[in-house]
Kinemage of the C-alpha trace (Angstrom):
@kinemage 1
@onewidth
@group {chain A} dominant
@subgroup {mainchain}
@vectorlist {calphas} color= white
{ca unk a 1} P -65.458 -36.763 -5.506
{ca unk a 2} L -65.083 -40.665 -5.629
{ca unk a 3} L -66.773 -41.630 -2.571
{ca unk a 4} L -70.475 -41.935 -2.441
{ca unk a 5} L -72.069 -42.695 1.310
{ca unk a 6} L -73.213 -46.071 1.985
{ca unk a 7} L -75.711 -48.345 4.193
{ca unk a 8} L -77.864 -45.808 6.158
{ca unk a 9} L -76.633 -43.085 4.840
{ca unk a 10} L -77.357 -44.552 0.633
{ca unk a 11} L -80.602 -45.090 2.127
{ca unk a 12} L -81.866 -42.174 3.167
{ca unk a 13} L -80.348 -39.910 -0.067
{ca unk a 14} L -82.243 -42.759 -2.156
{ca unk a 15} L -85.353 -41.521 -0.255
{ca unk a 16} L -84.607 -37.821 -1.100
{ca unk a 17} L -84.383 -38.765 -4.820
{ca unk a 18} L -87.671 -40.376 -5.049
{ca unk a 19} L -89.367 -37.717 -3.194
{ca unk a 20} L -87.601 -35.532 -5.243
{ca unk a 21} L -89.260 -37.265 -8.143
{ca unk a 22} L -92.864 -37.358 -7.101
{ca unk a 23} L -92.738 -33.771 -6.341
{ca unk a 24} L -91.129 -33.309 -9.775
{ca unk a 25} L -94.069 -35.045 -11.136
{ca unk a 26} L -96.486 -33.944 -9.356
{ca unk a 27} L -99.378 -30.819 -10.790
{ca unk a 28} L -97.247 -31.484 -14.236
{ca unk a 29} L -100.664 -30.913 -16.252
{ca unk a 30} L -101.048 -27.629 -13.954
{ca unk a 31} L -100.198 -24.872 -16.100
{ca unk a 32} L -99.987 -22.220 -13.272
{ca unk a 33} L -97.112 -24.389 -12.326
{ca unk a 34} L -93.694 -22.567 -11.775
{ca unk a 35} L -90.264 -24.141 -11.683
{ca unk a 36} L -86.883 -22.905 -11.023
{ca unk a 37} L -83.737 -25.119 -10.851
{ca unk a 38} L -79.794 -23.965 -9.641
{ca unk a 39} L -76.473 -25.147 -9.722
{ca unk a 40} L -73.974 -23.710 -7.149
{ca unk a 41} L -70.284 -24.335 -6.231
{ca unk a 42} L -69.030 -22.531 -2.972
{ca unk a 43} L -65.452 -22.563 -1.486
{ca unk a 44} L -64.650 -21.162 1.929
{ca unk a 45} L -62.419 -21.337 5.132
{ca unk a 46} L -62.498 -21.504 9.255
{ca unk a 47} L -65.233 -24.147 9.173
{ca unk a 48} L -66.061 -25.978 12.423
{ca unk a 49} L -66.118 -29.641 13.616
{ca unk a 50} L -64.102 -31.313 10.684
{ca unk a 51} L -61.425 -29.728 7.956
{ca unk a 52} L -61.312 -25.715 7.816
{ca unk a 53} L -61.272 -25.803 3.798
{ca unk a 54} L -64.313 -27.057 2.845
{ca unk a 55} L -65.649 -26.868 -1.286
{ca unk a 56} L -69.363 -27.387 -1.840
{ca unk a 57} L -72.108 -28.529 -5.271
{ca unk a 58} L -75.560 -27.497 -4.191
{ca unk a 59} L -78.353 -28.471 -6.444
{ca unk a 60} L -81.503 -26.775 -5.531
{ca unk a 61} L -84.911 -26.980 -7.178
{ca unk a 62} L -88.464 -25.226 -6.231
{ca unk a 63} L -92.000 -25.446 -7.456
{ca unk a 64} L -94.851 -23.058 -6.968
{ca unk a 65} L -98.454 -24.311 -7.920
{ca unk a 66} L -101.922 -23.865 -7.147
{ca unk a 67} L -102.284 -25.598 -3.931
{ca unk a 68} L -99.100 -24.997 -2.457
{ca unk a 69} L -94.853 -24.972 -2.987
{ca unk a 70} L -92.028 -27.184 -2.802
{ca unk a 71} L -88.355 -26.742 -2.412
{ca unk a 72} L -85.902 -29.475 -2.685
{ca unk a 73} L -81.947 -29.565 -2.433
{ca unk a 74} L -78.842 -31.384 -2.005
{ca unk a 75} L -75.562 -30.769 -1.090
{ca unk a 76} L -72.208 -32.361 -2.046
{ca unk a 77} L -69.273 -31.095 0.391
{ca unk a 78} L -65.467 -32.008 0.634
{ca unk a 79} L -63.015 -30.972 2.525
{ca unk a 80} L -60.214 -29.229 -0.272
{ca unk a 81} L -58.238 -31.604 -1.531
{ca unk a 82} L -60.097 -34.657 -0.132
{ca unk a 83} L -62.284 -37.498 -2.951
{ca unk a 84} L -64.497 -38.518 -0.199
{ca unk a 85} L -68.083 -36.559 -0.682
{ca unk a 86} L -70.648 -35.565 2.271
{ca unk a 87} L -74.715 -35.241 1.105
{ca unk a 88} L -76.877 -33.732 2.796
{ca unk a 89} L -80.694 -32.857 1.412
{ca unk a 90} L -83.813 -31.884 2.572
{ca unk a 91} L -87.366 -31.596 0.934
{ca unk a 92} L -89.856 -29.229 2.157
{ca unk a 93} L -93.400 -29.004 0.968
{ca unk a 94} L -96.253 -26.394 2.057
{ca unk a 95} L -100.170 -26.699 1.049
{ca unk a 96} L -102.613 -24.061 1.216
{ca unk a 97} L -105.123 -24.789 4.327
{ca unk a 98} L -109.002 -24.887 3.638
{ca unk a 99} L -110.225 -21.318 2.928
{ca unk a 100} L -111.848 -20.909 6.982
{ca unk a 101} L -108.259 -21.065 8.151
{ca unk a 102} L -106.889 -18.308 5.689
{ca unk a 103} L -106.322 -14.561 6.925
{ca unk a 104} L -108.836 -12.248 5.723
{ca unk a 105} L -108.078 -8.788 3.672
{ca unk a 106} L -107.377 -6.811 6.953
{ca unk a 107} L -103.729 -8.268 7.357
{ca unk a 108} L -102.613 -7.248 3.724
{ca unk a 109} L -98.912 -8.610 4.419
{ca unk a 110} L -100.052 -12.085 4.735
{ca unk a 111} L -100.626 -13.911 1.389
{ca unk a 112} L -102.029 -17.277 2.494
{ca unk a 113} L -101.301 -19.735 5.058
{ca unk a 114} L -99.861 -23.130 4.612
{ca unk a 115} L -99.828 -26.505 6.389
{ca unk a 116} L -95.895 -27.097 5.966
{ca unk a 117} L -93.965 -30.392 6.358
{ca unk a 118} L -89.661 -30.591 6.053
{ca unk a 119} L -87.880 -33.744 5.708
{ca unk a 120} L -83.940 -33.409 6.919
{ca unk a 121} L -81.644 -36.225 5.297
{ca unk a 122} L -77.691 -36.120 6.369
{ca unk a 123} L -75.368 -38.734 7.234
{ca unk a 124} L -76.161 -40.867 10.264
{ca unk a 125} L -78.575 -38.044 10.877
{ca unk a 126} L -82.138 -37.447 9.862
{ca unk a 127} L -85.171 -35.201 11.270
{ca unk a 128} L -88.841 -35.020 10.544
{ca unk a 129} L -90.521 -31.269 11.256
{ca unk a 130} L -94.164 -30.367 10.876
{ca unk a 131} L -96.149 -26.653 11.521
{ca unk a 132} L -97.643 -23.883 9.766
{ca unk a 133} L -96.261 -20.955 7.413
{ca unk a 134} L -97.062 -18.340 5.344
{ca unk a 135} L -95.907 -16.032 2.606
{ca unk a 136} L -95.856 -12.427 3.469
{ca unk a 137} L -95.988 -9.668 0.947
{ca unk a 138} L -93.381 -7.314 1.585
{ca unk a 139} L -92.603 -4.695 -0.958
{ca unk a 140} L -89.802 -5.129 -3.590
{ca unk a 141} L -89.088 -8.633 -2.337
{ca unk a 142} L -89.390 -11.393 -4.561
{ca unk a 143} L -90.538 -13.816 -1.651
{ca unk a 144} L -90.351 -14.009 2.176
{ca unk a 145} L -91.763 -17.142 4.009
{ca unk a 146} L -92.046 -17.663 7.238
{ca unk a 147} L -92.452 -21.319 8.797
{ca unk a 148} L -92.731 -22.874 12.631
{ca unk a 149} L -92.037 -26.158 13.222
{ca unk a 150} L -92.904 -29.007 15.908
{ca unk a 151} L -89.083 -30.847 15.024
{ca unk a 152} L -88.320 -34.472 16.104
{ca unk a 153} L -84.172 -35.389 15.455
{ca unk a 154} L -82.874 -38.781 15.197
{ca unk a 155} L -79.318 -39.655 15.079
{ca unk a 156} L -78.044 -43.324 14.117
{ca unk a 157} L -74.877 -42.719 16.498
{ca unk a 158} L -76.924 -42.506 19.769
{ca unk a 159} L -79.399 -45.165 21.270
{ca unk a 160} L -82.016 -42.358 23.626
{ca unk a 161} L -82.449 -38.904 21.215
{ca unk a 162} L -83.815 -35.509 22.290
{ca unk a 163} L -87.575 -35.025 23.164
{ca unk a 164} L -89.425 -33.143 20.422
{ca unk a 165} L -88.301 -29.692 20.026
{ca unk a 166} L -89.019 -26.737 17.736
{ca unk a 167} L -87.500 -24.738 14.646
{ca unk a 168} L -88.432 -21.206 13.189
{ca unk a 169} L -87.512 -20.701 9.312
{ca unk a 170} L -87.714 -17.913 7.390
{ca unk a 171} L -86.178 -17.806 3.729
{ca unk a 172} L -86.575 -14.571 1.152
{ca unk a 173} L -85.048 -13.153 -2.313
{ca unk a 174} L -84.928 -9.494 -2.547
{ca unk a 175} L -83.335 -7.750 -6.407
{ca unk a 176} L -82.213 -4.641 -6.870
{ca unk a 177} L -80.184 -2.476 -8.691
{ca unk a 178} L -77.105 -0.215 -8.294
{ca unk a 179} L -76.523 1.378 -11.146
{ca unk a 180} L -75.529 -1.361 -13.735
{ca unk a 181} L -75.537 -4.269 -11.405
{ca unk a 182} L -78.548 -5.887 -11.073
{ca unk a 183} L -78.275 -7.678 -7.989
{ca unk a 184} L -79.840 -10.643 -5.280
{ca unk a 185} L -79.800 -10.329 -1.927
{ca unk a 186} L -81.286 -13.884 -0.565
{ca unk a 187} L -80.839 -16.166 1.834
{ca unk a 188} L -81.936 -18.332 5.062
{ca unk a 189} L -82.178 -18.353 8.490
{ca unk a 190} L -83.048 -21.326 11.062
{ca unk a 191} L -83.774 -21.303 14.952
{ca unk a 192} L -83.664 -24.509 16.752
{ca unk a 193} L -84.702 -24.982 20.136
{ca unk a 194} L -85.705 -26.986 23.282
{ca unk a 195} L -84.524 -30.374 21.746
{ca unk a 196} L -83.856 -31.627 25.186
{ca unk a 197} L -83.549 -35.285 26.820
{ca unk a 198} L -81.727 -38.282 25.740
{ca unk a 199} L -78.160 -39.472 25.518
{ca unk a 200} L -76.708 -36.290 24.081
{ca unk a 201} L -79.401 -33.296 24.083
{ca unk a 202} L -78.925 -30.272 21.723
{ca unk a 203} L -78.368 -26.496 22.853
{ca unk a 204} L -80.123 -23.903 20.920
{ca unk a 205} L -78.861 -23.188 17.795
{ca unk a 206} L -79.100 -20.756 14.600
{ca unk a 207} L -77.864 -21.118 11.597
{ca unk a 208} L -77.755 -18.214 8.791
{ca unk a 209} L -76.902 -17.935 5.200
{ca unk a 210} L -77.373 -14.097 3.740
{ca unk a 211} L -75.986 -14.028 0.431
{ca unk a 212} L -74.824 -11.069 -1.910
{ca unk a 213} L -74.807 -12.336 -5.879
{ca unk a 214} L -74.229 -10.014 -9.102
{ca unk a 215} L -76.073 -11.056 -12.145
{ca unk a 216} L -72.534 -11.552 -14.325
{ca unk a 217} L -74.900 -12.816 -17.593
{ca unk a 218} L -76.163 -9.570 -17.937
{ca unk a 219} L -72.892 -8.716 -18.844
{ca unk a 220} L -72.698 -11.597 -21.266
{ca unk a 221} L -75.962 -10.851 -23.431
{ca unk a 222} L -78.624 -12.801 -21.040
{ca unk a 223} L -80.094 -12.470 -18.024
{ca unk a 224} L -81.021 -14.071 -14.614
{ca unk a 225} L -79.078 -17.182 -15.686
{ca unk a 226} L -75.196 -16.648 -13.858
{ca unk a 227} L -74.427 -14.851 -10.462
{ca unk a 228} L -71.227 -14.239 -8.411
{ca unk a 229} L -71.113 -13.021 -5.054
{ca unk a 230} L -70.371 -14.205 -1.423
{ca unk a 231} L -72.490 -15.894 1.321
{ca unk a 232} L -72.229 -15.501 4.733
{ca unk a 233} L -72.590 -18.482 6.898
{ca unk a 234} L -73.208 -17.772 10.492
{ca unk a 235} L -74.113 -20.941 12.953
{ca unk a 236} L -74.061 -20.230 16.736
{ca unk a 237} L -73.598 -23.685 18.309
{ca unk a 238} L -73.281 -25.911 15.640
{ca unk a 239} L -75.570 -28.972 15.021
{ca unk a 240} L -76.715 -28.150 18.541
{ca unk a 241} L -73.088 -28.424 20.093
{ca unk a 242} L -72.406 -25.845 22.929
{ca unk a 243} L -70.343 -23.209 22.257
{ca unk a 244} L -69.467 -24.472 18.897
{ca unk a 245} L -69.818 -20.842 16.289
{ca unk a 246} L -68.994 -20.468 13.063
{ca unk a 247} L -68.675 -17.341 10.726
{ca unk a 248} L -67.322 -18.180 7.127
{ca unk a 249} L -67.423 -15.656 3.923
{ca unk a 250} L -67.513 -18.283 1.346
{ca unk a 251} L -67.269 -17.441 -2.722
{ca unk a 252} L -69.994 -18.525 -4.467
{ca unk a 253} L -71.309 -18.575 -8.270
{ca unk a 254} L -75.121 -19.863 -9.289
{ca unk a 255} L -76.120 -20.775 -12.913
{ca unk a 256} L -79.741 -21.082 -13.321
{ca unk a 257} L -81.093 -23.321 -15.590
């Protein structure tokens, strides 16, 4: 992959690094801070809206500390066979809101509520979303969050964009086990909506990414380090295009490190 993005599109990834920097450096004394960092490489076909073989380097990092979490990525895509490179990032932060604004004991599911903030970087494309969220404490999964979003979308290509419109995200990690595979079933989903007006307004949209990994280092003598498995990706009127769907079973591997 030869061919890095840029004018606008250099710009705003150089923003995603340095916010990816502060956040890195950020509570760094804190030692109730927790960090996890991935690698993953997925390869898949019947893509929409550009080349049906598509290969793709995700780079994803997440912090947990007192006040709050952060979750960072990137992601390098090509169509198979191609050296030019597509990035695409976004960096999402949550803080805790003052203790009056926090559920009491009599909604036990509910771990805390958060003022949360996402910042959407792609190429001639970029969106700002702010709104509430909260962890909820369901039993045997590793995390589920819930956030709702006020979501404003500009686009470099267009001179008018949509009015502000909305987005509901929700993003959890449950393990099991089968036997001898100890397993991961994780993933996202995202609801876009009512990002109407302007020169080319936006239909509805979801986009979905349940994903199935094995832990293959357990096999190997470690542990939670290497998975393999598939994800799902399901999109119902693609980056807001009508009628636009996708459904791709893509292979993936992670190595956490």
């Amino acid at each position: 992959m030869s061919h890095i993005p840029s004018g606008k599109s250099s710009t705003a990834f150089m923003k995603l690094v340095l916010l990816l920097l502060s956040v890195l450096q950020s509570n760094n004394v804190d030692a109730r801070v927790t960090t996890s960092s991935n690698a993953q490489l997925l390869t898949g076909s019947g893509y929409e809206l550009g080349s049906d073989d598509r290969d793709l380097l995700t780079i994803e990092h997440s912090r947990i500390f007192d006040r709050g979490d952060a979750f960072l990525f990137f992601d390098v895509s090509s169509d198979s066979g191609s050296n030019e490179a597509n990035i695409y990032g976004e960096a999402n932060l949550r803080l805790a809101l003052p203790g009056p604004f926090q559920i009491n004991h009599s909604m036990p599911l509910v771990k805390r509520i958060y003022g949360a903030s996402s910042l959407e970087l792609g190429e001639e494309t970029h969106s700002y979303l702010v709104g509430l969220g909260t962890s909820l404490d369901f039993p045997k999964f590793r995390y589920f969050n819930v956030n709702l979003f006020l979501r404003q979308s500009r686009r470099d290509f267009i001179e008018n964009d949509t009015d502000l419109g909305g987005q509901v995200n929700m993003n959890w990690q449950l393990p099991f086990v089968l036997g001898d595979w100890h397993m991961k079933f994780e993933g996202h989903l995202d609801y876009s909506f009512s990002e109407n007006g302007g020169d080319l307004p936006k239909h509805d949209n979801l986009n979905s990414a349940p994903r199935l990994l094995v832990d293959v280092s357990r096999w190997l003598g470690s542990q939670d380090s290497f998975f393999a498995g598939i994800e799902y990706q399901i999109w119902r009127h693609k980056f807001g295009v009508q009628g636009v769907h996708e459904n791709v079973v893509q292979a993936m591997v992670k190595v956490n490190f």
